[in-house]
C-alpha positions, 0 to 999 in steps of 0.5 A: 566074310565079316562084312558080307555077314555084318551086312546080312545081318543089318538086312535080316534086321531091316527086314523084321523091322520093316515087318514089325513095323507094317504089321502094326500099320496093317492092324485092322479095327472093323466097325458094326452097326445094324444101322446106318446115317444114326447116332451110331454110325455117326459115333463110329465116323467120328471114333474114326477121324478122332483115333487117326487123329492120334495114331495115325495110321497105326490102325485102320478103322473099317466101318460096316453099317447096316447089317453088313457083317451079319445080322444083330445075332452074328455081329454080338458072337463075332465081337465076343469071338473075335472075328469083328473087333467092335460092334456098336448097338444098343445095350438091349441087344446085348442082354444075352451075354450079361444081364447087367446090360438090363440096368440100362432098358428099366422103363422111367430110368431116363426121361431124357437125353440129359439123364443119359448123359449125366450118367454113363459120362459121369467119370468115375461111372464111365471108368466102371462102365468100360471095364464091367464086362471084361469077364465076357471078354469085351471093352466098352469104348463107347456109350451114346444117348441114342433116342426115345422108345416108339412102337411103330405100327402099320394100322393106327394105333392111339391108345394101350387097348389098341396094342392088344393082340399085336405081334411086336418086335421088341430088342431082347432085354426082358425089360423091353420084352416084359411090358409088351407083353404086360399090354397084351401084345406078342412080343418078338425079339428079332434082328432089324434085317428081319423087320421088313419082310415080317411086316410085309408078310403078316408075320408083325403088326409093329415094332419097338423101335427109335425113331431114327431107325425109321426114317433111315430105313424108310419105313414110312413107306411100309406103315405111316404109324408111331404110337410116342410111348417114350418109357424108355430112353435108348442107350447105344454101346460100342464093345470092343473085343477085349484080347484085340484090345491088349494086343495093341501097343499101350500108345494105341490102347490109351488112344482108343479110349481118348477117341471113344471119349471124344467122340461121344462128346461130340456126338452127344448134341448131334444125336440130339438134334438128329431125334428132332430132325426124324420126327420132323422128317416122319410128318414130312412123309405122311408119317403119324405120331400119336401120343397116349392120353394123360390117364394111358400115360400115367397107368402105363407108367405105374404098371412098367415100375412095378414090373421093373421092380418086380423083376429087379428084385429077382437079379440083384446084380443088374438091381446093383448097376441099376441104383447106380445109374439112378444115383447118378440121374438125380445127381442134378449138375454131376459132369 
């Protein structure tokens, strides 16, 4: 009787062993993106293949780009409520859940791909930046220098007078919404899936956008033209839900954070040389590239720091992250 207890006993334990054990095998992580063959689906490939790397298959990454899991508003609720364990995308569309993700979008902020990397992989800037939107219950894993601010229209345009009266998509920070509108033109934030169909139907004329997006989704087949404004350089985030995040074991925990780490090192320079590489491959489609002349280029900017100014000094805790990430930029040499 002993024995046949005894050996019932050693089964119930093998059986939660076994359990436990393929439970923390079976935990999932799913990946969004509104884009795909980008710097952030590059980024997610990577976080994949540097995570395996150190817990093996203690989770499984799914990735989903190009708007499977929703559109742009779907997949920032799921991410919050749980549903999608992480979604990468650029910081303006995250503005809704805390205005402080605005500090990133102020216009002349970053004037380069090296401003962005001086500053949200500065160390002391990094540990902040991951744990800044606990409150709203995410975890940023990951930030990524994703490309310059285009307009892309579909008839040409070669000055500011000529985006008078255009209807424009815009990402949903104010402060990319804010200047459009200072030139005159009809700012409408939308979700990437949501583009294409609008252009076709009348309903916009353009689109704020990264190169990349373009010739990813090959919109030269849908318009021929970028006007290079460049005010704004685009920063992309992963947030990851923060209750999926401390439910993991602390080996876990500490490895997606390595991971995320790792992986924007080695994307940093591939996002780099993608950028090139969409121009290129957007003249190579018969795509159009216009640049503002000097003068253009000079009002534009003095009109976009003084709105960003302006509207800094009404919000006074993105006017707070903003100094930050400034001090950080014009610490020449900070690692």
């Amino acid at each position: 009787m002993l024995r046949k207890l005894l050996a019932t006993t050693a089964l119930a334990a093998a059986l939660a062993f076994g359990a436990q054990g393929g439970a923390q095998a079976q935990s999932t992580m799913k990946l969004a993106s509104a884009t795909i063959n980008d710097v952030q689906h590059e980024w997610q490939k990577v976080f994949a293949e540097e995570l395996k790397s150190r817990v093996g298959d203690a989770v499984k990454t799914e990735i989903y780009p190009a708007s499977q899991l929703g559109a742009i508003p779907r997949m920032s609720e799921g991410v919050l409520l749980g549903t999608i364990e992480a979604f990468t995308t650029p910081t303006s569309f995250m503005t809704n859940v805390d205005p402080r993700f605005q500090a990133f979008d102020v216009p002349g902020l970053f004037k380069s791909p090296e401003d962005v990397d001086r500053a949200i992989h500065n160390p002391e800037y990094r540990q902040h930046l991951e744990e800044m939107f606990l409150n709203k219950g995410l975890r940023v894993i990951g930030a990524i220098y994703n490309s310059p601010t285009v307009v892309f229209t579909k008839a040409p345009v070669t000055d500011l007078a000529g985006l008078k009266g255009l209807k424009i998509r815009t990402f949903a920070s104010p402060l990319q919404i804010k200047p459009m509108e200072l030139l005159g033109a009809t700012p409408l934030p939308l979700a990437l899936t949501e583009v294409i169909p609008q252009l076709q139907s009348g309903g916009l004329d353009g689109m704020l956008v990264g190169v990349p997006i373009l010739t990813a989704f090959k919109f030269y087949d849908v318009g021929k033209n970028i006007l290079d404004m460049r005010f704004a350089e685009i920063v992309s985030v992963t947030v990851m839900n923060e209750d999926w995040y401390q439910q993991q074991t602390d080996e876990v925990k500490a490895a997606i954070i390595a991971a995320g780490r790792a992986a924007e090192t080695k994307v940093f320079p591939w996002g780099v040389e993608n950028v090139k590489k969409t121009y290129k491959i957007w003249t190579d489609h018969d795509g159009v590239v216009n640049e503002l002349s000097a003068e253009d280029q000079a009002r534009m900017e003095a009109d976009f720091s003084k709105l960003a100014t302006d509207l800094l000094a009404t919000q006074p805790e993105v006017k707070a992250e903003y100094d930050k990430l400034q001090a950080l930029v014009n610490r020449k040499g900070a690692q």
